[in-house]
C-alpha positions as CSV (number, residue, x, y, z in Angstrom):
1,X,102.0,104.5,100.7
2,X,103.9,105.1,103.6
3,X,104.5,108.6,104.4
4,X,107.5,108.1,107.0
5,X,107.8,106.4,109.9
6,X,105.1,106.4,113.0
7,X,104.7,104.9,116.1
8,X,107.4,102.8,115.5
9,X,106.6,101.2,112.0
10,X,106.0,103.1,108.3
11,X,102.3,103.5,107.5
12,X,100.4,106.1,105.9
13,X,99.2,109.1,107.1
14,X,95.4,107.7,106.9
15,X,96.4,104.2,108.9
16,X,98.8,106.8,111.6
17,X,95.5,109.1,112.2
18,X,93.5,105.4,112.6
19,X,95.8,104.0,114.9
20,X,95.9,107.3,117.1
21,X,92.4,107.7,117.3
22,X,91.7,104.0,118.4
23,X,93.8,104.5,121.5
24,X,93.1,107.8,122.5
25,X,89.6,106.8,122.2
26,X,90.0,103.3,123.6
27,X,87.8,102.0,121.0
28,X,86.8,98.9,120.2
29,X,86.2,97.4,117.3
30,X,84.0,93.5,116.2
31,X,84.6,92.1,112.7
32,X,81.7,91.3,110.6
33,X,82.9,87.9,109.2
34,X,86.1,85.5,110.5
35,X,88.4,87.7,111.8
36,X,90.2,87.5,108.6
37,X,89.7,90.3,106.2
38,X,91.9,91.8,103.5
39,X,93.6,95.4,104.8
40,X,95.2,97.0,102.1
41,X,95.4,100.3,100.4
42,X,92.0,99.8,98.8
43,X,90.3,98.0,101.4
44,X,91.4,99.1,104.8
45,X,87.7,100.5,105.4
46,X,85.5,97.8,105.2
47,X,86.8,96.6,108.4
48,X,88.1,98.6,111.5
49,X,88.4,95.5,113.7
50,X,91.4,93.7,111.5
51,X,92.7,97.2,110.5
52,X,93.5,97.6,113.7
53,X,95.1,93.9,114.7
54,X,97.1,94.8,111.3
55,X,98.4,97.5,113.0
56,X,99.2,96.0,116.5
57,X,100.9,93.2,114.5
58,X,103.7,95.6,113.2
């Protein structure tokens, strides 16, 4: 659930501490199958490659 907004879009707190971590990091991320995996508030773990195209989408 979105706990305001951040960076410039609503997200949760989890998905804002993700996001900020990537970058400062400059981490990169591969997706285990097509690039196409389901992000949502029970999945965004299994894949850290199209959580974080989710967020650069927004």
């Amino acid at each position: 659930r979105a706990s305001g907004k951040h960076y410039g879009v609503y997200s949760c707190e989890g998905c804002k501490g993700f996001f900020k971590r990537t970058v400062r990091k400059d981490l990169t991320y591969a997706c285990r199958e097509e690039r196409g995996c389901t992000i949502d508030k029970r999945q965004r773990n299994r894949c850290q490659y199209c959580r974080y195209q989710k967020c650069l989408r927004w």
